[in-house]
C-alpha positions, 0 to 999 in steps of 0.5 A: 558605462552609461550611469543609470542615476543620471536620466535626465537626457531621457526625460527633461522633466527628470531633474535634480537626479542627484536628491533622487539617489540620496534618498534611494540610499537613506532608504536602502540602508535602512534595509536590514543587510544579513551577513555573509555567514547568515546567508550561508547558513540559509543556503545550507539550510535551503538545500538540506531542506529541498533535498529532504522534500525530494527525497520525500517526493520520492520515496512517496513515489516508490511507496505509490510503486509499491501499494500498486505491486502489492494490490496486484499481487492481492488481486492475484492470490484472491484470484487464485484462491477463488479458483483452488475453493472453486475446483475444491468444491466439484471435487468428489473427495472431502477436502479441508486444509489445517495448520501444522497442529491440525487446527482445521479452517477450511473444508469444501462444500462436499464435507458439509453435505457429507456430515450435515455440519455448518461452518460453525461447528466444524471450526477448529477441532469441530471435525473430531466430533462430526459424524455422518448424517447416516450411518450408510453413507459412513465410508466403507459401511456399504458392503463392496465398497473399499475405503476411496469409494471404490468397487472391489 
């Protein structure tokens, strides 16, 4: 085994290899050295802290997946709530759509025509006071009509 202290057969100009080392040495032990024990309790806190990181990068990852699933799904409901207000609204029937307790927040367009109320003043329990703007256009007011509108 070749000693790399002793380069002098390399470049002769590489004299007095000898002091070299010494003071390579005096300056290595200088160095602060850490025991076995530190050094193992830095690798253990070295892989606990790059495996919390990877865990992190992943559950960023899976929090990414999911926003993007969710924004589909948003982008689907609103989709199908533009069709279902689309096809209430060429309905010829009035439509609304309640809670359980009977809290009316919706109604389609015909209703409003139908009894000349806003948006505003039918919220809630507002359809318990709505009346027709004329008593003819009441359902069954007009004489031949049943109930659904329909000749009998």
């Amino acid at each position: 085994m070749m000693n790399l202290w002793n380069m002098s057969f390399l470049d002769p100009k590489l004299e007095n290899t000898t002091s070299m080392r010494k003071e390579y040495m005096a300056a290595l032990n200088k160095v602060p050295r850490l025991s076995r024990e530190a050094v193992d309790t830095s690798m253990v806190f070295l892989r606990t802290f790059a495996n919390t990181i990877s865990q992190l990068s992943y559950s960023n990852f899976k929090l990414a997946h999911l926003l993007a699933e969710r924004d589909i799904l948003v982008n689907a409901l609103r989709e199908s709530e533009e069709n279902f207000h689309t096809m209430a609204n060429v309905i010829p029937q009035l439509a609304w759509i309640a809670h359980p307790d009977g809290y009316i927040y919706w109604y389609n367009e015909r209703w409003y025509s139908y009894t000349g109320a806003t948006q505003e003043q039918m919220e809630g329990w507002g359809w318990q006071c709505s009346r027709p703007r004329s008593a003819a256009k009441s359902i069954g007011a007009v004489e031949g009509f049943d109930y659904y509108g329909a000749n009998v």
